[in-house]
C-alpha positions in Angstrom: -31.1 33.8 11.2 -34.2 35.1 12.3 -36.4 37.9 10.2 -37.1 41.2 11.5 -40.8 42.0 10.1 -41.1 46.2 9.5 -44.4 47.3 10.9 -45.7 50.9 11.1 -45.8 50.0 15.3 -42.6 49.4 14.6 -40.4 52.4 15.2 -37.6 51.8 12.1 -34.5 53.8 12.7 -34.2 54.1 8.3 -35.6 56.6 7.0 -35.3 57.8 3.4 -34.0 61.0 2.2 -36.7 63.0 0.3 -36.9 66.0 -1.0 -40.7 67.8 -2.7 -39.5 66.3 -6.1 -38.5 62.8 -5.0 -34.7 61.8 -4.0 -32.8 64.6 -3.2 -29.3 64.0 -5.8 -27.0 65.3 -2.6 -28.5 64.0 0.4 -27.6 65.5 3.8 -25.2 62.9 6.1 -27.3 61.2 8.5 -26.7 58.8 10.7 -29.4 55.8 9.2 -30.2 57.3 5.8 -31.8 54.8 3.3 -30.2 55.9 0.4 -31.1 54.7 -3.3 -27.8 53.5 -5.7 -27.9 57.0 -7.4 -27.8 58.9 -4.5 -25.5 56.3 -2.9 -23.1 56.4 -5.6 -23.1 60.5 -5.6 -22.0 60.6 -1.9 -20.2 57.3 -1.4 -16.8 59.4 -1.8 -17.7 62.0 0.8 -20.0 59.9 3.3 -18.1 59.1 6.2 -17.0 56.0 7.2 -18.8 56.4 11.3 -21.9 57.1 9.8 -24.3 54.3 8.8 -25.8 54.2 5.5 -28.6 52.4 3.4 -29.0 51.2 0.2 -31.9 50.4 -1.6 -31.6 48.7 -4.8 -33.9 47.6 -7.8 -34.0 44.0 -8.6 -32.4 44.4 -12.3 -29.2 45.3 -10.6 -26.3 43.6 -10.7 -25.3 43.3 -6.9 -21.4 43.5 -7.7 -21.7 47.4 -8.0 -21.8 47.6 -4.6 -19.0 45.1 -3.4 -16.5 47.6 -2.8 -18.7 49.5 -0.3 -20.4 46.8 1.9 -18.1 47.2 4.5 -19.8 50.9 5.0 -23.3 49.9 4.5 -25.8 48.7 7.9 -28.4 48.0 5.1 -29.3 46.9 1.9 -33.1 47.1 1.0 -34.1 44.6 -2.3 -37.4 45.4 -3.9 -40.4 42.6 -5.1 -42.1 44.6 -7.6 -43.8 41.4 -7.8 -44.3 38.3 -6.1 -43.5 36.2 -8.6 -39.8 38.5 -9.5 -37.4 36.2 -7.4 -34.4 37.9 -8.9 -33.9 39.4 -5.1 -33.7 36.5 -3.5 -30.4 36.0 -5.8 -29.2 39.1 -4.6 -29.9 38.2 -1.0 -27.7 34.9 -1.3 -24.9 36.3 -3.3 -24.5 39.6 -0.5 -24.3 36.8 2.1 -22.1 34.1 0.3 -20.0 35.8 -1.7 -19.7 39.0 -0.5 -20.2 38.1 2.7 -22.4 40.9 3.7 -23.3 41.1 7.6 -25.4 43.9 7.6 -29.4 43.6 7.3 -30.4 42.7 4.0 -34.5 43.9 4.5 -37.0 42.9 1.4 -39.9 45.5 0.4 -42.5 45.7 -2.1 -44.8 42.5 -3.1 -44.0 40.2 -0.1 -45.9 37.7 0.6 -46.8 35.4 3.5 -45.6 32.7 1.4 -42.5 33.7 0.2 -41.0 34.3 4.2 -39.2 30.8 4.5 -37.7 31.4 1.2 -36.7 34.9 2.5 -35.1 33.4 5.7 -32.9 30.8 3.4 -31.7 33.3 1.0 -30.2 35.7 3.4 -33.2 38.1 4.8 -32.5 39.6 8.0 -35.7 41.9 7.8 -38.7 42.1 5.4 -41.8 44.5 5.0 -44.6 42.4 4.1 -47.7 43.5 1.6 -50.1 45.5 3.7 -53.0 42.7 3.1 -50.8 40.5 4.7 -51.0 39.0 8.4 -47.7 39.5 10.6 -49.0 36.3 12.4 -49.5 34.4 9.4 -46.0 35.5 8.2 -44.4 34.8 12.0 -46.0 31.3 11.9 -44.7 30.3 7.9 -40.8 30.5 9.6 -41.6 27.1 11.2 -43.8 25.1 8.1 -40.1 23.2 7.3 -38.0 21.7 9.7 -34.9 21.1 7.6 -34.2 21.3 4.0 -32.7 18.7 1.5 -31.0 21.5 -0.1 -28.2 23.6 1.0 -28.9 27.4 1.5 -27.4 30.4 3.6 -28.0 29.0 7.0 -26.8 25.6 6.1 -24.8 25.5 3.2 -24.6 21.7 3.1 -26.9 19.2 1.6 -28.8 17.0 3.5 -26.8 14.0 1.9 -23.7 15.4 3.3 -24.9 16.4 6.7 -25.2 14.3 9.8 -28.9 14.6 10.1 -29.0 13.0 14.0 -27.3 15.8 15.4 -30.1 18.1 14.1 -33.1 19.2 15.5 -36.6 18.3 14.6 -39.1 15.3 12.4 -35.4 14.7 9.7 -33.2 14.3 13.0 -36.2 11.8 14.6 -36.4 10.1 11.5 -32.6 9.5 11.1 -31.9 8.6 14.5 -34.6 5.9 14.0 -33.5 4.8 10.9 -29.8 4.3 12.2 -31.0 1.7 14.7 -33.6 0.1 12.2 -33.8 -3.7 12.7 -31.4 -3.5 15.6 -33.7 -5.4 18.5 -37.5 -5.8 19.0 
């Protein structure tokens, strides 16, 4: 899985339903409205099944509530209110493993240049980084790690249980060598 990053250059087809007052309660269908949960949940009944909807959500909620109605949903947005608030990157891997969510799962708020490997493990198709933070920077932090001992959405296996010569990159180099260690001169 690759990430998406959401720039201002970059025209984004999701747009939020607002009204003077903040969220309008009954929002108007339209096709790639980023809806939040309320709003989702007051028009989920009515909002038809063609049209492709958004869902923003708030870290502190339990991603289950909205299990029934994946199958409708293009995108769900988590939130960072802070860096160092990693309860989204639970919701992230539990829409992708359990729920099996193929939609775009896009992370907003206090995202960091750091935190975009761990985005791209957990299930992030998209993210919005911090606007102090360098697109480059972020572009370039998807190739610090070559392979992982752990498992994660893109390879749910440990390393221990994988064969790591069939992989690319420095753990596939160093296991190929390792297989013929001592073998000749």
């Amino acid at each position: 899985m690759t990430i998406q990053f959401i720039t201002p250059a970059l025209h984004d087809p999701w747009h939020a339903d607002q009204g003077e007052d903040g969220p309008q309660p009954h929002p108007p269908v339209r096709a790639h409205s980023l809806l939040t949960l309320e709003q989702w949940h007051a028009v989920r009944d009515t909002w038809p099944a063609d049209v492709p909807a958004g869902v923003s959500v708030a870290n502190t909620v339990d991603i289950e509530t909205l299990a029934a109605d994946l199958p409708r949903i293009g995108l769900v947005v988590l939130h960072f209110p802070k860096w160092v608030d990693g309860r989204a990157y639970t919701q992230a891997r539990l829409l992708r493993t359990r729920f099996r969510f193929t939609g775009h799962v896009r992370a907003t708020g206090d995202v960091l240049v750091d935190m975009v490997p761990l985005l791209d493990r957990t299930g992030f198709s998209q993210a919005q980084l911090r606007a102090d933070q360098r697109l480059a920077a972020a572009e370039r932090a998807l190739g610090f790690f070559a392979g992982h001992y752990q498992g994660d959405v893109l390879q749910p296996k440990p390393a221990f249980a994988r064969d790591l010569s069939q992989e690319a990159g420095p753990a596939a180099d160093r296991a190929r060598a390792e297989l013929h260690a001592g073998q000749g001169i």
